[in-house]
C-alpha positions as CSV (number, residue, x, y, z in Angstrom):
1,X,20.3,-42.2,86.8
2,X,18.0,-41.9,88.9
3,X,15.2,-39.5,87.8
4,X,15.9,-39.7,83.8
5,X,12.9,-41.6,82.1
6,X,13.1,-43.0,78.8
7,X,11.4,-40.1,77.3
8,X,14.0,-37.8,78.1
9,X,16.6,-39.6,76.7
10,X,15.5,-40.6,73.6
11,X,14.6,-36.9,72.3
12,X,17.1,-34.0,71.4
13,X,16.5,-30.9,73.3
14,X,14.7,-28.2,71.5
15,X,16.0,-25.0,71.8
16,X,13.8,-21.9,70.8
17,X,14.8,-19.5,68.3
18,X,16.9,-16.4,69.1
19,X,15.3,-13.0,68.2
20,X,17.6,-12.8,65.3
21,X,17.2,-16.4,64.0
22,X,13.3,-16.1,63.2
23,X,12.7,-16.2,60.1
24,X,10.6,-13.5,58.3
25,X,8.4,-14.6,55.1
26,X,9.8,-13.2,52.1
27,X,8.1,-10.1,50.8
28,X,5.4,-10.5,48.2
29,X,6.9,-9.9,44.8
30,X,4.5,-7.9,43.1
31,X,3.2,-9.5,39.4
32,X,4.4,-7.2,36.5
33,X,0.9,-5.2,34.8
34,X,1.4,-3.4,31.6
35,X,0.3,-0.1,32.5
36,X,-2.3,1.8,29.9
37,X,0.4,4.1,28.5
38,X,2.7,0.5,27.8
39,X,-0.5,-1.5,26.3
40,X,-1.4,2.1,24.5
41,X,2.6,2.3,23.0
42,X,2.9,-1.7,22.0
43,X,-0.7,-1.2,20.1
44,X,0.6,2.4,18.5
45,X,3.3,0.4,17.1
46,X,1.4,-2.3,15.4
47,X,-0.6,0.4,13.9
48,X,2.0,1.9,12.7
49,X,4.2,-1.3,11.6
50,X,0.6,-2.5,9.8
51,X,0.6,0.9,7.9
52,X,4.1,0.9,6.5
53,X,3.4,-2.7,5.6
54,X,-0.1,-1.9,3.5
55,X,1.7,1.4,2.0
56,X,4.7,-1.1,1.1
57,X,2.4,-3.1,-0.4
58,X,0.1,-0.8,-2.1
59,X,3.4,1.5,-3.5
60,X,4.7,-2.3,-4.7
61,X,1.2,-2.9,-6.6
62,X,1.3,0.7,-8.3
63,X,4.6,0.2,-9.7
64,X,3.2,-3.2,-11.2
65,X,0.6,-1.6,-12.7
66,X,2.1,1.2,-14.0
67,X,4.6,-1.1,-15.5
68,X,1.6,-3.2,-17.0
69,X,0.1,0.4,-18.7
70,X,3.9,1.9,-19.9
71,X,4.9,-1.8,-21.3
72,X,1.2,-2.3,-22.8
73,X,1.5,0.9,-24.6
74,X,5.1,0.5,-25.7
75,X,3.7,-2.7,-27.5
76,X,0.5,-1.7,-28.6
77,X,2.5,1.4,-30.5
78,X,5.3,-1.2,-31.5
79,X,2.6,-3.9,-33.1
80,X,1.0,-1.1,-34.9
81,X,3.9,0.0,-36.8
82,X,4.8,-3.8,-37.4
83,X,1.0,-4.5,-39.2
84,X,1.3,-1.3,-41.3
85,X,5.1,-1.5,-41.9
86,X,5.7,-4.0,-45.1
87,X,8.6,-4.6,-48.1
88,X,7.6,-6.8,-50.7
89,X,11.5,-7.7,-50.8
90,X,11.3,-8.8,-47.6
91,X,7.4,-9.6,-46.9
92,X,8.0,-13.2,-45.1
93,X,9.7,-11.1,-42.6
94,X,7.4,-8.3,-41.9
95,X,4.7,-10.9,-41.7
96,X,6.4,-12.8,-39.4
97,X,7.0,-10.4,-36.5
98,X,3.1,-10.0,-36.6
99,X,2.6,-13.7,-36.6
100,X,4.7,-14.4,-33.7
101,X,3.3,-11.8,-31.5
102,X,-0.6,-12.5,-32.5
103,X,-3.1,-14.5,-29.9
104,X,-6.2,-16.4,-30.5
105,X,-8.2,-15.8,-33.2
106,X,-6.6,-12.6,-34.3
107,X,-3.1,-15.0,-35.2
108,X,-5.6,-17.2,-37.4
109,X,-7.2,-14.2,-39.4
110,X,-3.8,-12.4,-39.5
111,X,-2.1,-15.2,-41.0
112,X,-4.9,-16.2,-43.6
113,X,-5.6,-12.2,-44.5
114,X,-1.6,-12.9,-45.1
115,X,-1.3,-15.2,-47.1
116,X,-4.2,-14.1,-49.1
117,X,-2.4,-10.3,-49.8
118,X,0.9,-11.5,-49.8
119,X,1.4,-12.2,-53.8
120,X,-0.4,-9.2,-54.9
121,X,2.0,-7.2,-52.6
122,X,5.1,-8.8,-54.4
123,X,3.3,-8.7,-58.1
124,X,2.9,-4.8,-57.5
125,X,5.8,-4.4,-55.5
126,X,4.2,-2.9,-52.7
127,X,5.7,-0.8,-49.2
128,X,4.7,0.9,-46.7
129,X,5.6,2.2,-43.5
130,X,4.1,3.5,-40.6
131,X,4.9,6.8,-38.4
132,X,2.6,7.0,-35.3
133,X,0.9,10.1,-34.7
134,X,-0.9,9.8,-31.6
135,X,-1.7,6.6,-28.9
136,X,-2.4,6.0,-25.9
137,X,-4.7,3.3,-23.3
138,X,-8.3,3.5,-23.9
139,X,-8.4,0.8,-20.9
140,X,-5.9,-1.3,-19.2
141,X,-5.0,-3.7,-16.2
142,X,-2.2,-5.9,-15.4
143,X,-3.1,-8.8,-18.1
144,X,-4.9,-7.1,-20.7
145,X,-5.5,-3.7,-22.3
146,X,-6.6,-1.7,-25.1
147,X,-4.5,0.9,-26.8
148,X,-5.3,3.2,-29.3
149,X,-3.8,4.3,-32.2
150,X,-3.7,7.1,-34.6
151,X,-0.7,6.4,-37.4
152,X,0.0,7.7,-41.2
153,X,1.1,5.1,-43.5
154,X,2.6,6.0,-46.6
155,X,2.1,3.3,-49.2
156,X,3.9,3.1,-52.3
157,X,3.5,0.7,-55.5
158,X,4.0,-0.1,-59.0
159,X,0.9,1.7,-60.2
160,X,1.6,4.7,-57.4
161,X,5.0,5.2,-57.3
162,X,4.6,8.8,-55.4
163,X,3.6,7.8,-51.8
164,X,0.0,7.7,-50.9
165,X,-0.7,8.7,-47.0
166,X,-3.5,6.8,-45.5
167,X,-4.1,7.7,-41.9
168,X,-5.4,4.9,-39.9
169,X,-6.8,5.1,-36.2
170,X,-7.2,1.3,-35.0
171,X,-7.9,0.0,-31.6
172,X,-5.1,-3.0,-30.7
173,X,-6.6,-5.9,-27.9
174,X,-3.3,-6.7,-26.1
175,X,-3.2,-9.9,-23.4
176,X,-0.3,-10.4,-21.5
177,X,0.8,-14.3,-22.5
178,X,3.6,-16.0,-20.0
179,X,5.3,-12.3,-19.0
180,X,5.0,-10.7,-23.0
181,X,2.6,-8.7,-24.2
182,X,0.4,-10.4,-27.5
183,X,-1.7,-8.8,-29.7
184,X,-5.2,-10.0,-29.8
185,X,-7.1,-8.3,-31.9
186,X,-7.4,-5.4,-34.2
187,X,-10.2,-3.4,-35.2
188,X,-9.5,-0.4,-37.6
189,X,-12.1,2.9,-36.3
């Protein structure tokens, strides 16, 4: 032991590296860029996605409404035929399909108008009925519209026993109440 110092023991030797032991640094990943013809296809797309939805949308909304006018006119005809449509022999029930499709005001005049015609149409035993000539929407949207009618009613009685043809043109006020078209008013032209 002669020439060992303290040093020399205590420490391990180092060795250095072989050539193929060094270590080379990892390449450089390169960070991932949308290119302008990927950022111009992903924002196409939207475009187009956005489009089918509006045009869904819009197509969905037409129907709706074109429901709305067909159903509007289907009742507006229908509660024309009903108000000019009677039987003295059975009145109560002529009067009350108008009655429980009447709104508003127009249900309180109907029914007093009603009630006030109602025994002269039994004393003179009174009918009529209604065939529509012509109707159609003077204006309309999805809870209201106004329909126009052009019907012959031929009205028979105890004094006129041969039918007498009055032709009526009326304008009908429909509101749509919970789903159902209602008739809210009537004004004869």
């Amino acid at each position: 032991m002669s020439n060992l110092t303290k040093s020399d023991v205590d420490e391990p030797p180092t060795e250095s590296p072989s050539p193929d032991e060094t270590q080379t640094p990892a390449p450089a990943v390169p960070k991932r860029r949308f290119g302008r013809s990927t950022l111009l296809a992903v924002v196409g797309a939207l475009v187009v996605v956005s489009a089918l939805g509006w045009g869904g949308y819009t197509t969905w909304q037409h129907s709706l409404d074109e429901e709305a006018r067909t159903t509007a006119l289907e009742r507006g005809r229908q509660f024309a035929t009903d108000l000019a449509t009677y039987n003295f022999q059975n009145l109560d029930q002529n009067l009350s399909v108008v009655r429980e499709n009447s709104v508003g005001e127009f249900a309180g005049q109907y029914a007093q108008v009603a009630a006030n015609l109602q025994d002269m149409i039994v004393q003179y035993q009174a009918t009529s009925s209604a065939q529509i000539i012509s109707a159609g929407l003077a204006d309309s949207d999805h809870d209201s519209a106004e329909v126009l009618v052009f019907l012959d009613q031929a009205i028979t009685n105890t004094n006129s026993p041969d039918p007498r043809i009055d032709r009526n043109r009326m304008q009908l006020s429909l509101v749509r109440e919970d789903g159902k078209w209602k008739l809210s008013n009537v004004q004869l032209l």
